[in-house]
C-alpha positions, -999 to 999 in steps of 0.1 A, spaced: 555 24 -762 593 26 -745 601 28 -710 612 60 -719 582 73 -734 561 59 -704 579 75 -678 573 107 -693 536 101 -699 534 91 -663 551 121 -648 529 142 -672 504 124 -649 515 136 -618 520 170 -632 484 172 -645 471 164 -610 495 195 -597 483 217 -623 442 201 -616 448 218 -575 468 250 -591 439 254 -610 413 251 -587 432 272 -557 436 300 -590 396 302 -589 394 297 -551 418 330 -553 399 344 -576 371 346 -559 383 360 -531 391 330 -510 420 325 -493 448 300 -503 474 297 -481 509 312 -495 530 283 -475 509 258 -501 512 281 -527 550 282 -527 546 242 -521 534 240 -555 563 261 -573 587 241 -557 569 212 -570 571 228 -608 604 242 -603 620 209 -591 599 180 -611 581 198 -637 613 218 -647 645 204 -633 640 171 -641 610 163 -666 616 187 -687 654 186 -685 651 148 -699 630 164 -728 659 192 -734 689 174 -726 679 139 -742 644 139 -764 649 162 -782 684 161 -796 677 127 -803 644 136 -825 667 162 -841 691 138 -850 664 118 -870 654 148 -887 627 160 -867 632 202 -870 636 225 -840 629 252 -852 595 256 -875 588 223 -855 576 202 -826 602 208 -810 604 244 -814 570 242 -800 579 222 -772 607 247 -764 591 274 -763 559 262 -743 584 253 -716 597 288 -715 560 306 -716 559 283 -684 586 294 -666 577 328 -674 546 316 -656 564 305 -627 580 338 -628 551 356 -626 539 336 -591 565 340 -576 571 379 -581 531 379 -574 533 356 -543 544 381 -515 520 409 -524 494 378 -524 509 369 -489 502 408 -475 467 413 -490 477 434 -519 446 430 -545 463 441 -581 488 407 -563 459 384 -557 449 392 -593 485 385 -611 488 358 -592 452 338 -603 463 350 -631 496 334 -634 482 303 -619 452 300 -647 480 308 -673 504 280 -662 477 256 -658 462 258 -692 495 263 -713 506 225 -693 475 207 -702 478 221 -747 515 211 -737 511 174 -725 484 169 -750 509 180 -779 536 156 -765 515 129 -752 493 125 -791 522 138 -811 557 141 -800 558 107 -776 547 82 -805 573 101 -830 597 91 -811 589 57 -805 587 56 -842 620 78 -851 642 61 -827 653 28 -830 654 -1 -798 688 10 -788 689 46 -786 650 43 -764 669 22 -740 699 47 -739 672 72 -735 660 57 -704 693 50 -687 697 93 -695 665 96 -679 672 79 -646 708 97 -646 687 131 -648 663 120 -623 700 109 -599 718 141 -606 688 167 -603 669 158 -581 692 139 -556 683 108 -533 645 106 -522 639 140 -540 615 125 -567 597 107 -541 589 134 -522 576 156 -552 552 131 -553 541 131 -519 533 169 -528 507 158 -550 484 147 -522 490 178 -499 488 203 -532 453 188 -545 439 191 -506 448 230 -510 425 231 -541 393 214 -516 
């Protein structure tokens, strides 16, 4: 496996323990249970910023161009799969958010949407790592040759620099800890 391939599979790691609490607060809410909308909000920045911004903005920007260039289609393909999981999830996100306030002043059809949302997001992210971690991640190790998985890499850290800016990566991570104590 590349370094490239790794580091995705290990922040599909951390994003699978984010999505673990989202999931477990989404019942909590559903059951009438309170969740605090501070934490909540926590946890979209946490997708917005690592989930989006920068691991899926390798995938878009690096992994899969480079598949396409080996032949691998986008669309009728993995990658067209890939492509549009990742916008079913920020429609997710969307959904959160714009449910999130209501949430926040007791509003019930809110509290619903939002579970809702959360449930939605949660499930679509672990069919999505699954798909890229058993299928898409060894392709590539296959398809691409030495060079271009290094160059791959040194894209990767340049997208982690330039998105997510100094110490920004690190403290997505230290979300993880506070995020999974919201699902207790």
């Amino acid at each position: 496996m590349s370094e490239a391939t790794q580091q995705l599979m290990s922040e599909h790691r951390a994003i699978e323990r984010v999505i673990g609490a989202l999931d477990k607060a989404a019942d909590k809410i559903s059951a009438g249970e309170t969740v605090a909308p501070a934490t909540i909000e926590r946890a979209l920045q946490f997708i917005r910023g690592f989930a989006d911004q920068c691991h899926h903005a390798k995938e878009e920007a690096v992994l899969f161009p480079a598949l396409g260039r080996h032949g691998v289609p986008r669309e009728m393909g993995p990658i067209g799969v890939m492509l549009a999981d990742h916008e079913q999830g920020r429609a997710y996100v969307k959904g959160m958010s714009a449910a999130l306030p209501g949430y926040a002043a007791g509003d019930p059809t809110a509290r619903a949407q939002l579970a809702e949302n959360m449930h939605g997001y949660a499930g679509l992210l672990r069919s999505h790592i699954a798909k890229e971690d058993n299928v898409l991640y060894p392709l590539s190790d296959r398809a691409l040759s030495a060079e271009e998985k290094a160059a791959m890499f040194e894209e990767f850290e340049r997208i982690e620099r330039e998105m997510t800016g100094p110490g920004e990566h690190e403290r997505h991570l230290a979300l993880i800890e506070e995020l999974e104590a919201m699902a207790r």
